[in-house]
TITI-301046 format. One record per residue (C-alpha): residue in three letters; x, y, z. Coordinates in steps of 0.05 Angstrom, whole numbers, plus 5000, padded with zeros to 4 digits. Layout:
ALAXYZ ...
END
This chain:
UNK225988522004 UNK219988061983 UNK222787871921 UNK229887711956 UNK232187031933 UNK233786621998 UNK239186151978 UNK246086362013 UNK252886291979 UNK256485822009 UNK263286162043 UNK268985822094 UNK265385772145 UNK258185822135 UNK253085382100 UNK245485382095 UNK241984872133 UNK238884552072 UNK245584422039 UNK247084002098 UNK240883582109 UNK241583002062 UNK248983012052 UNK253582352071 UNK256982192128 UNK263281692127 UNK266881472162 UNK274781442174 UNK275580932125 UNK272181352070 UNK266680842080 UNK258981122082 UNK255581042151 UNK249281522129 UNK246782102115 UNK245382752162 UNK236982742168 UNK236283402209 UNK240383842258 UNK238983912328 UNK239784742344 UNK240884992416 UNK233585462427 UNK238786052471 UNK245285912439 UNK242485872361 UNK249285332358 UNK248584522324 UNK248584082370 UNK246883452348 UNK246683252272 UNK241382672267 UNK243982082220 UNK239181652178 UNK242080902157 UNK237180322141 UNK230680202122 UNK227280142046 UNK223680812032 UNK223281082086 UNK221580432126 UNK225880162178 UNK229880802182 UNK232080882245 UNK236181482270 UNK242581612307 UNK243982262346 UNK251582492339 UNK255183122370 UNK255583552310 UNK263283752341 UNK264682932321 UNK263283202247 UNK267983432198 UNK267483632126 UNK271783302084 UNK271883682012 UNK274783081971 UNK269182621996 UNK263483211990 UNK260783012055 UNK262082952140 UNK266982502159 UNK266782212229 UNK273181872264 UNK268481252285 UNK266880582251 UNK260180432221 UNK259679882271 UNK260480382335 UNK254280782299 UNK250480192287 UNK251580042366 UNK250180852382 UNK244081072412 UNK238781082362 UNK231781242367 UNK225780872305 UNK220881412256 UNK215281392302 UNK218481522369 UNK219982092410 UNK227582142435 UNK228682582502 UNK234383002474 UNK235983202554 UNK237082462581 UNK238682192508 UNK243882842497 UNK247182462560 UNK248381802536 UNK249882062461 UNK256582482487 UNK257481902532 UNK257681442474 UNK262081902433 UNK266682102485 UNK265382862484 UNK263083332531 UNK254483362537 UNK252783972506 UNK251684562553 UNK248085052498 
END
């Protein structure tokens, strides 16, 4: 089993976690609005519940980042990346929290499904 190579085949339904951080998000225009930057899992339920968005900034700089309900997400084959049925306006207005600061995912989890109109996730 040591010598097992990790990487997972891709199927219908299932993907590994690394072939989602990194790939774009648009939105319903076709238009990019980001990139997913890391996936929020639930500790009990082992389900995503937030896929973090990165948009902005110069290397790394500036980058702020924008919590979404990962049931807001859809993958779109043609585009080879999540499409989301908001604006990149509304995501620029979304809750967001900077590099170098901590969010509180249990008031913050609030306002995000709030903002997006979904239910707050209940793990």
């Amino acid at each position: 089993m040591a010598n097992q190579d990790p990487n997972i085949e891709v199927s219908r339904d299932l993907v590994a976690s690394d072939m989602v951080i990194g790939t774009d998000v648009y939105d319903a225009n076709g238009d990019s609005v980001g990139e997913v930057e890391k996936l929020v899992l639930g500790k009990r339920s082992g389900k995503v519940a937030y896929a973090v968005l990165s948009f902005g900034g110069f290397l790394g700089m500036g980058t702020d980042y924008y919590p979404v309900p990962w049931e807001t997400l859809t993958y779109d084959e043609s585009l080879g990346g999540f499409r989301v049925a908001i604006t990149k306006e509304q995501v620029e207005g979304a809750p967001r929290y900077g590099r170098d600061e901590e969010y509180d995912w249990y008031e913050g989890g609030r306002t995000v499904s709030d903002y997006y109109g979904v239910r707050p996730y209940a793990g």
